[in-house]
N, C-alpha and C positions, 0 to 999 in steps of 0.2 A: 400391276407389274411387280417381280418380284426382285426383293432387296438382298441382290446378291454382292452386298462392303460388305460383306464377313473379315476377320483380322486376319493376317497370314501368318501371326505364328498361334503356336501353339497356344501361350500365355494369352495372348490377348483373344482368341477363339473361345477360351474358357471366360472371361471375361464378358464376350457379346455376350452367350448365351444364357449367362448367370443374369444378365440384364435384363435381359427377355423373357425369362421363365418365372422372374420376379415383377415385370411387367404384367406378364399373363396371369400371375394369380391375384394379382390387386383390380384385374380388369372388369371380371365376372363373366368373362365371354368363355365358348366350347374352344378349342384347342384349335380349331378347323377357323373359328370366326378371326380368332387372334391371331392365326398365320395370313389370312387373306388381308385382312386391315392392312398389318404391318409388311407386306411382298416377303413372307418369307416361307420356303419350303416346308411345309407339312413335317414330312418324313424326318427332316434334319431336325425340325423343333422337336419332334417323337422322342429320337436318339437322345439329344443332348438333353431334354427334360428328365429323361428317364435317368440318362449319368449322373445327371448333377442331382439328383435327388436320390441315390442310393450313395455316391458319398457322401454327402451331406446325413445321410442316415450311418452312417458308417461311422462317421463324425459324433456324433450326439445330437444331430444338430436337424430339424424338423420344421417342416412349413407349417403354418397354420394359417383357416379360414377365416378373416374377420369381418363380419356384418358391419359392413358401412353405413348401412341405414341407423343400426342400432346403436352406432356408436355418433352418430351426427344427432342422432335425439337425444344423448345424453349431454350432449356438450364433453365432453372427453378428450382429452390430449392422448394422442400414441406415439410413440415414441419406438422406432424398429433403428435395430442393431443388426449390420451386416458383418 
C-alpha cells in the first residue's frame, strides 16, 4: 500500500524526500525495491531523487557508496554530516 503522508508544504516535501533518498542509498536495494518496501510512488521518488541530487551537485555537495560490509570488518566509526 502505498505511503501517501507526504508534507504539504513545500519545506517540509523537501525534507520527506531528502529522507528517503538518504534512506535509499544506505539500503542497497534498486530504486523500484525501495519504493515498494517503503508504499511510495516510483515516479515521484524518480523526480525528487534526481532534484535533490543535482542540487546538492550544485552545491558541492555529493553522495557517496559505502560498503557496509567492509566497513563492519573493520571495526570503524562513520560519522555522516547532513
Amino acid at each position: 500500500m502505498p505511503n501517501y503522508h507526504y508534507a504539504s508544504t513545500r519545506k517540509g516535501n523537501r525534507e520527506f524526500w531528502t529522507r528517503q533518498v538518504q534512506a535509499y542509498h544506505l539500503s542497497g536495494l534498486s530504486q523500484k525495491e525501495f519504493c515498494q518496501k517503503n508504499g511510495l510512488i516510483y515516479t515521484s521518488f524518480g523526480y525528487w531523487k534526481r532534484r535533490l541530487e543535482r542540487s546538492a551537485k550544485a552545491e558541492g555537495i555529493e553522495f557517496v557508496e559505502i560498503d557496509v560490509a567492509a566497513v563492519a570488518e573493520n571495526s570503524a566509526a562513520i560519522t555522516l554530516s547532513v
